[in-house]
C-alpha positions as CSV (number, residue, x, y, z in Angstrom):
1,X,-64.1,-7.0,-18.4
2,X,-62.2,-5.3,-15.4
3,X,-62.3,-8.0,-12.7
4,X,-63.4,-7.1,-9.2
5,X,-61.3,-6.8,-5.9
6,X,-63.7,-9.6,-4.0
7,X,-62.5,-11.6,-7.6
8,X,-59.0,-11.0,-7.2
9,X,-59.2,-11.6,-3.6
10,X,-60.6,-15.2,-4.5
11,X,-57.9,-16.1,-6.6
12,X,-55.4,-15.2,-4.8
13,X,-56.6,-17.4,-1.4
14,X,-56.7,-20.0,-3.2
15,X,-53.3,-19.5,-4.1
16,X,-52.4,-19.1,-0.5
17,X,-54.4,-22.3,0.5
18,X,-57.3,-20.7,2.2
19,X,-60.8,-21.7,2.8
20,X,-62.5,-20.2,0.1
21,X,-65.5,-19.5,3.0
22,X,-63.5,-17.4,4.6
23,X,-63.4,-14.3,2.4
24,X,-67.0,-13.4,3.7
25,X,-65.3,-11.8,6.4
26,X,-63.9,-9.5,4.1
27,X,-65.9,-5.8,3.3
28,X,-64.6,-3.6,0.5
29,X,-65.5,-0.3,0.7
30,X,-64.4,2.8,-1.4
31,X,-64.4,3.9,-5.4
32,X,-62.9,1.2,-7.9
33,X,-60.3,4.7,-9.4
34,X,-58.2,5.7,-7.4
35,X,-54.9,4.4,-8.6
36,X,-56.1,4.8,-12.0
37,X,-54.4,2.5,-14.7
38,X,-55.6,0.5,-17.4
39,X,-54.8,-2.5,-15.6
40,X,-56.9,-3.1,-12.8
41,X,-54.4,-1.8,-10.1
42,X,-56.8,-0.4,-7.6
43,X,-58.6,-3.7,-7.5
44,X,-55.1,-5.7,-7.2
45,X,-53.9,-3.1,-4.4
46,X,-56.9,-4.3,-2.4
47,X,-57.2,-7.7,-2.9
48,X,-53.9,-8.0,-1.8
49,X,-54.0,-6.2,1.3
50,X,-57.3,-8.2,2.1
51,X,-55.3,-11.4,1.7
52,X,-52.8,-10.2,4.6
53,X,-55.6,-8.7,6.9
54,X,-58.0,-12.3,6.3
55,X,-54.7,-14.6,6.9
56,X,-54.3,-12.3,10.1
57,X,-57.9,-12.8,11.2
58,X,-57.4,-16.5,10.6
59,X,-54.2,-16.9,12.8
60,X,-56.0,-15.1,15.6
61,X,-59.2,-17.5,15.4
62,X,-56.9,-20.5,15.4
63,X,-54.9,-19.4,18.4
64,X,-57.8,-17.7,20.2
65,X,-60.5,-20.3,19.5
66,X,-62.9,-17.3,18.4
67,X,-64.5,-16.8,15.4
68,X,-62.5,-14.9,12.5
69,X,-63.3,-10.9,13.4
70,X,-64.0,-9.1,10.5
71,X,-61.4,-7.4,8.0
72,X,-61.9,-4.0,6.2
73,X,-60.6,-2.8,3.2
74,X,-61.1,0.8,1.9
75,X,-59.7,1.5,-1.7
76,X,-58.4,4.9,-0.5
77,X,-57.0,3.8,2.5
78,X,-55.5,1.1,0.4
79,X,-53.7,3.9,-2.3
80,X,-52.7,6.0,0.2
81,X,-50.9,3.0,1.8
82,X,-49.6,1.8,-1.9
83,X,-48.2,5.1,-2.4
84,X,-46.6,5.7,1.2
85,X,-43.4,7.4,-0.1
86,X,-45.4,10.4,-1.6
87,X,-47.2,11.0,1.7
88,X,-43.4,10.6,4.5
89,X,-43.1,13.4,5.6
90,X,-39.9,14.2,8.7
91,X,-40.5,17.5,10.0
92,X,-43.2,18.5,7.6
93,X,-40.5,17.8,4.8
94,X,-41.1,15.2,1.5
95,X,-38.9,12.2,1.7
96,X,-37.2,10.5,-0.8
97,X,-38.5,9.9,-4.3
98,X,-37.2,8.4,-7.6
99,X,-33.6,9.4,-9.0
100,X,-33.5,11.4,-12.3
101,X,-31.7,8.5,-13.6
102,X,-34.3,5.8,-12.7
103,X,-36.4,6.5,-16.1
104,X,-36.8,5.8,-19.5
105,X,-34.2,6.5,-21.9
106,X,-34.3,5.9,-25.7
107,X,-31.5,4.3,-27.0
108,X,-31.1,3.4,-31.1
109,X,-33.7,0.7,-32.0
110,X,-35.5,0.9,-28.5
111,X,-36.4,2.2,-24.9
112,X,-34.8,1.1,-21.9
113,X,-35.5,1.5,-18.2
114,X,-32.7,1.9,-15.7
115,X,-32.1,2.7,-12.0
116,X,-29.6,5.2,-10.5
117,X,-31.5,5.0,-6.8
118,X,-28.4,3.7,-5.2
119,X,-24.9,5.3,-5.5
120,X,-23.3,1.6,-6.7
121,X,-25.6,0.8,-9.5
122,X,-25.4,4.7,-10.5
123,X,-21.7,4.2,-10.5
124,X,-22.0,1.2,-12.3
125,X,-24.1,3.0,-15.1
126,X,-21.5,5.7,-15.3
127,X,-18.9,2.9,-15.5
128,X,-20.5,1.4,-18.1
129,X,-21.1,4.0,-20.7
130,X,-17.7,5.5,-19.8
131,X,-18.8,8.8,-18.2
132,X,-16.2,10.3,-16.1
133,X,-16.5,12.1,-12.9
134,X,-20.0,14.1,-12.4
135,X,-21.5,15.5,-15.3
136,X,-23.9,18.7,-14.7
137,X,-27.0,17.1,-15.9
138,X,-26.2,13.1,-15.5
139,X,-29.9,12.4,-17.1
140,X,-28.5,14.4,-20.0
141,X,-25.2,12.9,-19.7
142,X,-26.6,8.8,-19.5
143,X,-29.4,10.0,-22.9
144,X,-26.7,10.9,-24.7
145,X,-24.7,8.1,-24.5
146,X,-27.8,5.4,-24.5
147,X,-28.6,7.0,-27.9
148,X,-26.6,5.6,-30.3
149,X,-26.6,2.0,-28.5
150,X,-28.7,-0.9,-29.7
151,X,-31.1,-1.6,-26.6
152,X,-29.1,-5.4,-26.1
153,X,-26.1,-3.8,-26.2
154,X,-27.2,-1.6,-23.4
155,X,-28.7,-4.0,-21.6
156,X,-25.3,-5.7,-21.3
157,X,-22.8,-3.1,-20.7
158,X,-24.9,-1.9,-18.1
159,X,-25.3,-5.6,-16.4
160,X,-21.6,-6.7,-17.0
161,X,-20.8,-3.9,-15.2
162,X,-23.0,-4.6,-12.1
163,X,-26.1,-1.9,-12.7
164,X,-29.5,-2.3,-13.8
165,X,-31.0,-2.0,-17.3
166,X,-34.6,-3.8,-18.7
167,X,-35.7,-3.3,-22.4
168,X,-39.2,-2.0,-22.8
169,X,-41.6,-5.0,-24.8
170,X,-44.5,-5.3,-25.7
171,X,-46.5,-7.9,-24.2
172,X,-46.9,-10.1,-27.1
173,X,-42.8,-10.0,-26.7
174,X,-42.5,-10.5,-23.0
175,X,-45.0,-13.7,-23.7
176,X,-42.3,-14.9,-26.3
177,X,-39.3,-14.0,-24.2
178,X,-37.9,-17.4,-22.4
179,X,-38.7,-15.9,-19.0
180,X,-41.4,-14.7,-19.6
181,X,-42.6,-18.0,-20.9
182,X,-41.7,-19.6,-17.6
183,X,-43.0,-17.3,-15.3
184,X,-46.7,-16.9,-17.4
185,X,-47.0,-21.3,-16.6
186,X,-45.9,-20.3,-12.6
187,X,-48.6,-19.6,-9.9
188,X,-48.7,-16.4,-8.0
189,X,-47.2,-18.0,-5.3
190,X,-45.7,-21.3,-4.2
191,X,-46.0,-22.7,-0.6
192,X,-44.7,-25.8,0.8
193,X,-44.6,-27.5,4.2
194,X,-41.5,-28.6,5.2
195,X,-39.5,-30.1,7.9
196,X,-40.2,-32.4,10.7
197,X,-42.7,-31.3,13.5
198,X,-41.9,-29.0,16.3
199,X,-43.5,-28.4,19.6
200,X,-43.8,-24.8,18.5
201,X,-47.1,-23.1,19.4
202,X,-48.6,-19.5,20.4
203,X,-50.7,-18.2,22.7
204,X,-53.8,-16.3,22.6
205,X,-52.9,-13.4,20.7
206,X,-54.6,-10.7,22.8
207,X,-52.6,-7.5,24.2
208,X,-53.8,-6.0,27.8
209,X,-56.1,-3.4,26.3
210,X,-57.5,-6.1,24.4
211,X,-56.7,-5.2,21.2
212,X,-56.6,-8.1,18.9
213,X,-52.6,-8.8,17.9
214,X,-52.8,-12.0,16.0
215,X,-49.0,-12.3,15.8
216,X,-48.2,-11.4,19.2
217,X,-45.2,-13.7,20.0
218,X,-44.0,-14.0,16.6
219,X,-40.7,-13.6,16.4
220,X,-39.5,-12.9,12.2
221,X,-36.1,-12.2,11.3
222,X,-36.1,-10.0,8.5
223,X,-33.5,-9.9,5.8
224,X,-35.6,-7.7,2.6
225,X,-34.5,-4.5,1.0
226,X,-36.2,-1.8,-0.9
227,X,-40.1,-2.0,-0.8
228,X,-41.9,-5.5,-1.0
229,X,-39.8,-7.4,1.9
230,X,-40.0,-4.6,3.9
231,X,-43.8,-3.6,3.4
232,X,-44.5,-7.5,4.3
233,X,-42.5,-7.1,7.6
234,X,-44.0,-4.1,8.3
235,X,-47.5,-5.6,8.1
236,X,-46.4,-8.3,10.3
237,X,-45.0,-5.8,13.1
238,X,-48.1,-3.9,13.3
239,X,-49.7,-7.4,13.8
240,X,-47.6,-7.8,17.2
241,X,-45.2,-9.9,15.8
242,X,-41.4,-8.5,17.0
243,X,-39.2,-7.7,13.6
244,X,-35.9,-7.6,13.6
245,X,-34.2,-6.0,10.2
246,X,-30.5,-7.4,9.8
247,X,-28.5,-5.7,6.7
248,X,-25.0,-5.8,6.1
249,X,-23.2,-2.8,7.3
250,X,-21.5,-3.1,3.4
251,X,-24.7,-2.1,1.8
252,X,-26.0,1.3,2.1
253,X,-30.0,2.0,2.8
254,X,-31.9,4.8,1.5
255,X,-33.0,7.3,4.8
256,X,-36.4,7.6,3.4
257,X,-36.7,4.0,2.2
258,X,-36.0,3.1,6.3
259,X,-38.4,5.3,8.1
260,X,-41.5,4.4,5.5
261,X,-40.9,1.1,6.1
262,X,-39.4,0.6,9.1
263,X,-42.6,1.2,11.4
264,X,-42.8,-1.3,14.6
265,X,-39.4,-2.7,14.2
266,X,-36.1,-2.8,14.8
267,X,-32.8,-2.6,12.6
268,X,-29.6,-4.5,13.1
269,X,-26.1,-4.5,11.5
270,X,-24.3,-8.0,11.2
271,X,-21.2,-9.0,9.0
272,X,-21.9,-12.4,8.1
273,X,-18.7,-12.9,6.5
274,X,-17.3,-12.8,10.0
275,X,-17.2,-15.8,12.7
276,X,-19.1,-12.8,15.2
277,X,-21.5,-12.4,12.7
278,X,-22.0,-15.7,11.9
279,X,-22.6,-16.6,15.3
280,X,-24.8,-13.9,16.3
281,X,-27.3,-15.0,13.4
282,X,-26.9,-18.9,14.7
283,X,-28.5,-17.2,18.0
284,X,-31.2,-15.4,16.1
285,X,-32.2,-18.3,14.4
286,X,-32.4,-20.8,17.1
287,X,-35.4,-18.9,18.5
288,X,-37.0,-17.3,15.4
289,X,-40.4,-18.4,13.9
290,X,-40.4,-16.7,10.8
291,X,-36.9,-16.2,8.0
292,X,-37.8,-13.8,5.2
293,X,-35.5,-13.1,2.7
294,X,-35.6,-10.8,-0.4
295,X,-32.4,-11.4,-2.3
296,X,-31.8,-13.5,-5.3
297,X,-32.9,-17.2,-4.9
298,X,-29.6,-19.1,-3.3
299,X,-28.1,-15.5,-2.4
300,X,-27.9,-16.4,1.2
301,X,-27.2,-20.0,1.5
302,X,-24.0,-19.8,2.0
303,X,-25.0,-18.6,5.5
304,X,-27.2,-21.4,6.1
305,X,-30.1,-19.0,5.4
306,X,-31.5,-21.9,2.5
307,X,-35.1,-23.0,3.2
308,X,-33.7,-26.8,3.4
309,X,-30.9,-26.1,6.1
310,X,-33.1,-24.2,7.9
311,X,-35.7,-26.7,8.3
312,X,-33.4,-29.3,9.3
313,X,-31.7,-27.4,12.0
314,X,-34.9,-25.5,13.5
315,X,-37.8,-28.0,12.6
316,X,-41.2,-25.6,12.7
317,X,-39.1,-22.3,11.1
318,X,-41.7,-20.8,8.5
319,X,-39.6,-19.1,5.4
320,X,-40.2,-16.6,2.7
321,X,-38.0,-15.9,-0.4
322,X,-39.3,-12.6,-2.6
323,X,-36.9,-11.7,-5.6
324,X,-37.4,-9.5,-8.6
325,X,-38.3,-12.4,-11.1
326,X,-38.4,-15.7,-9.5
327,X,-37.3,-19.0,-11.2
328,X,-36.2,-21.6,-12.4
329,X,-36.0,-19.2,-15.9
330,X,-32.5,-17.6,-17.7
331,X,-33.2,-14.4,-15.3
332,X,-33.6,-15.8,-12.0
333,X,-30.1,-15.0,-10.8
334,X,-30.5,-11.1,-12.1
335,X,-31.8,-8.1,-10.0
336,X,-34.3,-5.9,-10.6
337,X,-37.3,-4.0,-8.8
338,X,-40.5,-2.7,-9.8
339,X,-40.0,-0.1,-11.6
340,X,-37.9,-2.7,-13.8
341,X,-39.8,-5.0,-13.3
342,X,-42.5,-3.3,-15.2
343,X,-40.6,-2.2,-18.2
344,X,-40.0,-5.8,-20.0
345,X,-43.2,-7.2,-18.6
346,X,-45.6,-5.5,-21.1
347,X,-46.7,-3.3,-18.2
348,X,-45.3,-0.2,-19.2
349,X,-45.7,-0.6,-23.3
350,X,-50.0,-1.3,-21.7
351,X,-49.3,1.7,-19.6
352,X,-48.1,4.4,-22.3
353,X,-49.6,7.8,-22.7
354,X,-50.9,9.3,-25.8
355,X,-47.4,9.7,-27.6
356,X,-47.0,6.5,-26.7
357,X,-43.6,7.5,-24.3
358,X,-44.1,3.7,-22.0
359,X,-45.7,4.6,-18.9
360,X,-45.8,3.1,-15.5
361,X,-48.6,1.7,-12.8
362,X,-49.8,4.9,-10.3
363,X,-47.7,2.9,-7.4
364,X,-44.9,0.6,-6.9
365,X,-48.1,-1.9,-6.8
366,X,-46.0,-4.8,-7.6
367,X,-43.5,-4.0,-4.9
368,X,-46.6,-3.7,-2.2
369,X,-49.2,-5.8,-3.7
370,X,-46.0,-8.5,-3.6
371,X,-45.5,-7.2,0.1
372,X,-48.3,-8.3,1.3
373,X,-49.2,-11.6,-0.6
374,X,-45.9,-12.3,1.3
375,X,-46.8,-11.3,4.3
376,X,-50.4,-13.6,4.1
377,X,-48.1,-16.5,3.2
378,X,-46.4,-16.2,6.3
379,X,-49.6,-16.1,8.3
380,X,-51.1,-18.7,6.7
381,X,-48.0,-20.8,7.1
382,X,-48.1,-20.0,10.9
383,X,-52.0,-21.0,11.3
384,X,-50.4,-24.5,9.7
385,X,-47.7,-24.8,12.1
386,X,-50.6,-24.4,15.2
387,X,-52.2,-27.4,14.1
388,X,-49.1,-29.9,13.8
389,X,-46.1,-28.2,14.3
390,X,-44.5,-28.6,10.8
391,X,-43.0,-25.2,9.2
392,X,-43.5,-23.9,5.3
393,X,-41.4,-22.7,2.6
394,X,-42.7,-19.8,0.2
395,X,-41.6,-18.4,-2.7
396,X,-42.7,-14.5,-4.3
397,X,-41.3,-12.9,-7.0
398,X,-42.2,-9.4,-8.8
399,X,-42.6,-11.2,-12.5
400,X,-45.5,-13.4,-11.2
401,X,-47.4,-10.5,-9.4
402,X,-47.1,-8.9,-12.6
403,X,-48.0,-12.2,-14.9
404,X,-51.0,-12.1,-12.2
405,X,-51.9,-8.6,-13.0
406,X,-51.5,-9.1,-16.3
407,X,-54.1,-12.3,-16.7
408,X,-56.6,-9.9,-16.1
409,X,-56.0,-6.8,-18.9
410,X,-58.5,-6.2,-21.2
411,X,-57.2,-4.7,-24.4
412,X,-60.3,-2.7,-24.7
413,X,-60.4,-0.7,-21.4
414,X,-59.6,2.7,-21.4
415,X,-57.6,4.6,-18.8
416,X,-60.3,5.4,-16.4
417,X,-60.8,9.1,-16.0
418,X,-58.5,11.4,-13.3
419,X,-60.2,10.5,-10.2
420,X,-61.6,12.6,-7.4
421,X,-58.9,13.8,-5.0
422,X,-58.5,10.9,-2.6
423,X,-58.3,12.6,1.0
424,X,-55.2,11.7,2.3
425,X,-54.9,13.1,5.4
426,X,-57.5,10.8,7.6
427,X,-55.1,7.7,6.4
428,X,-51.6,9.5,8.0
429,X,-50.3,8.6,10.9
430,X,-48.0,10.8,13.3
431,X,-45.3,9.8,15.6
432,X,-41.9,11.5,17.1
433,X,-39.0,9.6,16.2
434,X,-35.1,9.6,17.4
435,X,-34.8,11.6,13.5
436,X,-37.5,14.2,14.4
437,X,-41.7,14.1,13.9
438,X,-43.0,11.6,11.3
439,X,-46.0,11.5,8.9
440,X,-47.0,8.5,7.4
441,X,-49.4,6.1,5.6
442,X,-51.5,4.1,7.8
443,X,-52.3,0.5,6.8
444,X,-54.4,-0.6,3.9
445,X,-56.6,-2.8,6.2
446,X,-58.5,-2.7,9.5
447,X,-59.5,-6.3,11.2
448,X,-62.1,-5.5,14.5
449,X,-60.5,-5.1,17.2
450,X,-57.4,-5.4,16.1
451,X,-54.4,-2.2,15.8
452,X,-55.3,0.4,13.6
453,X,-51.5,1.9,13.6
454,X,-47.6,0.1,14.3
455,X,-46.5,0.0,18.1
456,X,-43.4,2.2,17.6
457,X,-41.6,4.6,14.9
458,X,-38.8,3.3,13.1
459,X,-36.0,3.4,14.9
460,X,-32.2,5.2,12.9
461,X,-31.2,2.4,10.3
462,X,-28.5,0.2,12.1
463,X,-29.2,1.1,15.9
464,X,-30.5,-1.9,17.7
465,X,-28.2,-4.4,18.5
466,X,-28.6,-8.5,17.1
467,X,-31.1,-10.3,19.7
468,X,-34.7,-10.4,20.1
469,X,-36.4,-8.6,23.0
């Protein structure tokens, strides 16, 4: 039996610690189809975003003293929002989309998924299967070469050399796979207090209009990539809280990846291999509330960025850690994102069309769904911390979502039918940026009196310099 989005929405505040009272003050409204999928992806899209908007509406009652206000959720506002890359538009122009190398290609006794998005890991594929220079057709160029290759053999030339490859399994395999053993026993989430008190505390999270900004004050230093980290920050800037992206100017960022998810923040360049760097971040931490990071688990502690070290050195700090399969598990230290992610899971082999070529969910939905499960932890974390003062640690990763997602197939559902056109426009959003006019998704989720829209446009990738406002 498909389960419900008030069902979802259940189980995952009770991962999240909530009061299980306080979903009444969530509405759903909208048709159950329209990210259609045998799994129950339009359901999962809006429990999710529910879990964000409710954590939101709790933070503001706790620092206002006011009962929660109510939180909307409309299931096309919600897939408009899950598919924001389709709808970016800069100067009336589409933005982005997948590279013809991030597919499926079949190699001898299998189908594997790569990704080609970035210029290294599509270097590192061409390194790997020893093509030369730039072939006419690389999609051709890479099927060719996957062809003959057993799909482990693949899989390893591809990782040795530093790109991204995930066999396609069945879900009966994934269940037998050692990771996939460990991540089907983990919860969706993990969240843990730690640290001594602080004295840290926010005010009433009102704005001068009076719009409702329930993380007004919040400062959250943000050091994601790609979609989920980013969507989670994003949700948190439009909530008042002041973002600050901090990449290394050694890793490149996709334009289009930036301006859909860069809404209400800023973006900062800092070389932490530097004594600068390193001491520019020591002043960014010392007055930040919030650390999310979306790199592989340990990645960053060599900077002092560990959940631990933090803690100890700014007693009250909330943290996040999202990465593509979590861990403790054989694949914790490997990359990946959703469109991988899906591949070895059982998603895609569910997924498949009639010849049955694997298929894929009708959004990144792990990627946001992930997103903003993060960005409720956070929030929930933060109502915590305004009772006694003591910080969190939590912990996301792409595999659970989809072990999540996954608890709830039903072999026998059908792929619902193609749904009515979902009208996109009323859920777009329009502002001029530094790059020229941008169209966008609005959010999934609406809380009374509370912003219906982020503060600013993103500003170009790199331009702000390392402090807080």
């Amino acid at each position: 039996m498909r389960p419900s989005a008030p069902l979802l929405l259940d189980e995952a505040w009770r991962s999240l610690g909530g009061d299980p009272a306080f979903t009444a003050y969530v509405s759903f409204t909208g048709r159950a189809d329209t990210l259609p999928a045998r799994l129950p992806v339009t359901e999962m899209a809006q429990a999710t975003a529910a879990a964000a908007g409710l954590a939101a509406a709790e933070f503001a009652s706790v620092r206002s003293g006011a009962q929660p206000v109510p939180v909307t959720v409309d299931s096309e506002a919600t897939a408009i929002a899950f598919t924001s890359e389709r709808h970016l538009r800069l100067n009336g122009r589409p933005q982005g989309g997948m590279d013809p190398l991030s597919k499926f290609f079949v190699c001898a006794d299998g189908v594997i998924r790569v990704h080609g998005n970035y210029p290294h890991h599509r270097a590192a594929l061409f390194h790997a299967l020893d093509i030369t220079g730039m072939p006419e057709d690389p999609a051709e160029a890479v099927a060719l070469a996957l062809l003959p290759l057993p799909v482990a053999v693949a899989e390893e030339r591809i990782r040795d050399a530093g790109g991204l490859a995930f066999a396609v399994l069945a879900p009966e395999e994934w269940r037998a796979h050692p990771h996939g053993v460990q991540v089907a026993d983990d919860p969706l989430l993990t969240r843990r207090r730690l640290g001594a008190p602080s004295p840290r505390r926010s005010g009433v999270p009102v704005s001068p209009d009076g719009t409702v900004l329930p993380a007004s004050g919040v400062r959250v230093l943000d050091f994601t990539r790609v979609i989920a980290g980013p969507v989670a920050t994003r949700a948190l800037s439009l909530l008042g809280a002041d973002v600050l992206r901090v990449d290394s100017p050694r890793l490149p960022e996709l334009p289009a990846q930036h301006l859909d998810t860069g809404l209400g923040k800023r973006s900062a360049l800092l070389d932490l291999d530097t004594p600068q760097g390193r001491a520019a971040l020591d002043g960014l931490l010392a007055e930040a509330d919030v650390v999310v990071t979306g790199y592989r688990p340990g990645a960053l502690a060599r900077f002092g960025l560990d959940p631990e070290a933090l803690a100890a050195r700014h007693p009250g700090i909330v943290t996040a850690n999202l990465s593509a399969w979590g861990g403790p598990g054989p694949w914790s230290r490997l990359r990946g994102f959703d469109s991988l992610v899906q591949g070895p899971t059982g998603i895609a082999h569910i997924e498949a069309d009639g010849d049955d070529r694997p298929g894929v969910l009708p959004a990144q939905a792990l990627d946001h769904g992930t997103g903003y499960l993060l960005a409720a932890g956070v929030l929930r974390s933060l109502t915590e911390r305004q009772a006694d003062g003591v910080g969190s640690h939590i912990e996301l990763a792409l595999a659970r979502t989809a072990a999540w997602l996954l608890r709830h197939h039903d072999p026998e559902e059908h792929l619902p039918g193609f749904p009515r056109r979902v009208a996109a426009a009323r859920h777009l959003g329009f502002k001029v940026a530094e790059q020229g006019e941008l169209a966008y998704a609005l959010p999934p989720f609406a809380l009374k009196g509370g912003p219906t829209d982020w503060s600013a446009a993103p500003v170009p990738w790199g331009s702000s310099p390392a402090a807080w406002w």
